[in-house]
N, C-alpha and C positions, 0 to 999 in steps of 0.2 A: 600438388594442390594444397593450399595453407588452408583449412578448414578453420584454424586457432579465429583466424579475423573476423569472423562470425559470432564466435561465442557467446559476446557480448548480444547482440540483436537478437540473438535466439532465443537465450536467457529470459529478457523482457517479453520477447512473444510467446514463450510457453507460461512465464508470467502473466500474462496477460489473457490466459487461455483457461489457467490453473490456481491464480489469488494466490500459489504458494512460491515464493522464491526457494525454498529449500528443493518441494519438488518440481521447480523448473531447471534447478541444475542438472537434479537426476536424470531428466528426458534429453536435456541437450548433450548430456552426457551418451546415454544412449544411443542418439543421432547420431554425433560424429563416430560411433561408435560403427554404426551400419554405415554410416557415408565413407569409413577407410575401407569397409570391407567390399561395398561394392566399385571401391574405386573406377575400378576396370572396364565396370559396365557402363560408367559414366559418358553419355553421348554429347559435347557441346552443341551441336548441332541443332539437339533439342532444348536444351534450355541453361543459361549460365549456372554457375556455381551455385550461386546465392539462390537462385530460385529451385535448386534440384534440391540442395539442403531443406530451404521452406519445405517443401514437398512431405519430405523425409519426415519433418518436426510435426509438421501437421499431423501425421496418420501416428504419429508417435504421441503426440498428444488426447487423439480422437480415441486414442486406443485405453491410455490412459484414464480417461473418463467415462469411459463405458462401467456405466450400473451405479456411479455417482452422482450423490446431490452437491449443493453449489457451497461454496464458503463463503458465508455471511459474517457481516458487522451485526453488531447485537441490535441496532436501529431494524435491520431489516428483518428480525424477529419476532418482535410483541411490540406492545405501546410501552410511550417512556414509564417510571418510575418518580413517586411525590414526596418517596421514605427513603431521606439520607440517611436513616438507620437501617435501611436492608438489610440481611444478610450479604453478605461479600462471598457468594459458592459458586466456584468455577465450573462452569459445563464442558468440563475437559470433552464431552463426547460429540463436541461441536466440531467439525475441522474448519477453525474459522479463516478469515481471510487475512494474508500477512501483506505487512508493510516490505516495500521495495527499496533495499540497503543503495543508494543511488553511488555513492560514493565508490564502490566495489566493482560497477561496470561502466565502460564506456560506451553509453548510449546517449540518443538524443534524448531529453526528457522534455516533454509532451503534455498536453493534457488529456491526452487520452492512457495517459498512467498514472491517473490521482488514482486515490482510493476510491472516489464516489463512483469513478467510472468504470475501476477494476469492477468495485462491488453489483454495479449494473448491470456488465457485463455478464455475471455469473449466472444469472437468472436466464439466459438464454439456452435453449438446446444447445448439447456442443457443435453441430456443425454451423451454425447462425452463426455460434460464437468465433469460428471458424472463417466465416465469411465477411465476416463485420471486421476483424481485426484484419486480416489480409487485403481487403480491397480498402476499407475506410484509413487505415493506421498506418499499413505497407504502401498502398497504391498499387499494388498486382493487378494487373487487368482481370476479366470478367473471363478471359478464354485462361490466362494462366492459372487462375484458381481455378476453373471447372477441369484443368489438366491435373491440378493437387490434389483435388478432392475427387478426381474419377466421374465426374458428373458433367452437366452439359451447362453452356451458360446461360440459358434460359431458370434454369436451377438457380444457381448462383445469383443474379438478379432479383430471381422472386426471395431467395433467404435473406438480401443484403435490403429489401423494402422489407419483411418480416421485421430484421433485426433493430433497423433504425426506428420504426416503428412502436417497436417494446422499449427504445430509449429515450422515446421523446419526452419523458420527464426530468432525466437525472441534471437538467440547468444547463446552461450556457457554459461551458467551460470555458470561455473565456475572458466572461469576470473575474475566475479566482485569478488574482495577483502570483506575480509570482517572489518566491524565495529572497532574491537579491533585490528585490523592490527597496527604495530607502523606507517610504513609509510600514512596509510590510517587516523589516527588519529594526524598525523603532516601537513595532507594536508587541512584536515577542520578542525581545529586550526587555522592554519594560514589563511583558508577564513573566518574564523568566527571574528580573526582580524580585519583584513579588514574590511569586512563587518562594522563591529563597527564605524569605523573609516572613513567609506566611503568612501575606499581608491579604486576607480574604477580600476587603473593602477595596482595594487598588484593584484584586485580581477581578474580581465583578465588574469594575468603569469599564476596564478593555474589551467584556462580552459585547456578541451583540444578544440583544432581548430575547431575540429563540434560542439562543447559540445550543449545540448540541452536545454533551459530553457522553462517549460511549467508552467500555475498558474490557472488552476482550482479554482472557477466558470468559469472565463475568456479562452473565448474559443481560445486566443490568445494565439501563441508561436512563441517562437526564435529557431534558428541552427546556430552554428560559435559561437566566441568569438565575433567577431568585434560588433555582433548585440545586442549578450549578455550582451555588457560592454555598450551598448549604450542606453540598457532600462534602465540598470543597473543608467547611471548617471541622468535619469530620473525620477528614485524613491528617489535617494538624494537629489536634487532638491527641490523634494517636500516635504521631509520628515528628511531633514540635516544631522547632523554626531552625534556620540553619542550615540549610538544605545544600548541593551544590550541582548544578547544571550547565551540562555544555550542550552548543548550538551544533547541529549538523541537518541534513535534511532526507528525504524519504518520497518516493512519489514524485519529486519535484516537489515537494511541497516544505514549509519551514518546518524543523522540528528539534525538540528538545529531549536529550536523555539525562531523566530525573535521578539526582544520587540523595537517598533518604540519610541523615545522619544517624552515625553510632554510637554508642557509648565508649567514650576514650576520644580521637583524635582522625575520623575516619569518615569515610561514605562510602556504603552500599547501592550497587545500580537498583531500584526502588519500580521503574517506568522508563517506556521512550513513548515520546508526545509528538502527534502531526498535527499538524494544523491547517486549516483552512481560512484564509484572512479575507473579507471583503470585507469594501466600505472602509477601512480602516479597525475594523474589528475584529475580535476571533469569532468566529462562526459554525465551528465547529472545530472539537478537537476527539481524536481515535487515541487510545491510552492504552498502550502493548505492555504487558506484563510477563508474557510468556518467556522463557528460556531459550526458548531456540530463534527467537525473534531475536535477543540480545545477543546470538550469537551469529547470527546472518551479519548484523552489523558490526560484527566485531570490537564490540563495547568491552571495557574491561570490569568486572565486577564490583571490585573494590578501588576506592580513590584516599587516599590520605588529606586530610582535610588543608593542609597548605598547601597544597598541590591546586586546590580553586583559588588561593588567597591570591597566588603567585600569576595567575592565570587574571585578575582583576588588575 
């Protein structure tokens, strides 16, 4: 049995389970770790490969979350912020919710793996959360999960109306656009211009009006453009023009990792940006700062500044 071809699927479902890519490696890690051991016991009879692993990842994950709370985006914290001069203090003691390096696994990407809907998700019991990703995401029947989760599927049905239930707010996912859209791909181009060039007044036309700007550690965030453009000329300020940014994407979603310039001939990874595009807008953008995020993605830290020239 090749358990390896799974890894990928798994990955995003304990992702999906757990907001953390780092610790959904460790669980799936784990998994295959009990699925070589019980090799033997393995009965096909009773259920395929792929569904005895689920099994496995599931109680691996439910186990995982026992006596934990959820990993939030800074929106799903407090109310936004009207002082681009905040303080900038990281609530290291947050386990906030990470972006999904899309590029690193071979998965279908979905909208039910944006951030809004990682981050929805999080808010549910774990076994809801349990049961909503497995019947709504996977399509596991009602008898297969109440075989995963030890339960009956009268169970299972009332959690999977629970859980849809607690999400019938996070929007239509499938207005957001996606990634390789041309229009969605000519909108952050041209913010990633901008951006470059710290051109505040350009990067403001691309919001839309509420647009959301949120930057985990920092449990700070904006809503509207006006307030958007006004952190925004905040971090040029302090950080100048010159900037150099490459495209890749996260969530399925378009996103940009920010290299702040240095003194000499150089760029520092600074930010990685996701974005949410409707309308032709940005509508929201999540701004990862953290170190282990830029290392999920395997970003490199430092860029040599003609290293973007050559790249234009």
């Amino acid at each position: 049995m090749d358990f390896e071809l799974y890894r990928g699927e798994l990955v995003a479902f304990c992702y999906r389970m757990l907001g953390s890519v780092h610790e959904a490696e460790d669980l799936v890690q784990e998994t295959l770790l009990r699925a070589w051991k019980a090799r033997d016991r393995y009965d096909p009879a009773r259920a395929s490969v792929r569904t005895w692993l689920y099994r496995i990842a599931t109680n691996v994950c439910l186990t995982a979350l026992e006596g934990r709370g959820r990993r939030p985006l800074p929106s799903g914290l407090g109310v936004p912020s009207d002082n681009p001069e905040a303080p900038l203090m990281p609530a290291l003691d947050v386990p906030w919710l990470e972006p999904f390096p899309d590029a690193r696994f071979d998965v279908e990407v979905r909208a039910d793996l944006r951030l809004a809907w990682v981050a929805a998700v999080q808010v549910l019991p774990a076994r809801q959360r349990a049961v909503l990703v497995l019947r709504e995401v996977l399509a596991f029947t009602a008898a297969e999960v109440a075989e995963q989760l030890g339960t009956t599927v009268a169970a299972v049905n009332s959690a999977l109306q629970r859980a849809r239930a607690a999400l019938a707010d996070v929007g239509d996912a499938s207005a957001v656009t996606e990634p390789d859209d041309p229009e969605v791909r000519a909108v952050v181009q041209r913010y990633m211009q901008a951006f470059e060039a710290a051109d505040v007044p350009a990067l403001v036309r691309l919001l839309a009006d509420d647009a959301v700007l949120e930057m985990p550690p920092m449990p700070l965030w904006y809503r509207g453009s006006r307030d958007y453009g006004r952190f925004l000329e905040r971090v040029f300020r302090m950080r100048g023009a010159g900037w150099g940014m490459r495209e890749l994407t996260a969530n399925g979603q378009p996103a940009l990792a920010a290299y702040a310039p240095e003194r000499g001939d150089g760029h520092r990874l600074h930010t990685l940006q996701v974005f949410t595009v409707t309308d032709g807008r940005i509508a929201h953008n999540v701004v990862f700062a953290d170190p282990r995020v830029f290392d999920a993605f395997e970003l490199p830290g430092e860029i040599p500044a003609n290293n973007f020239r050559r790249e234009r």
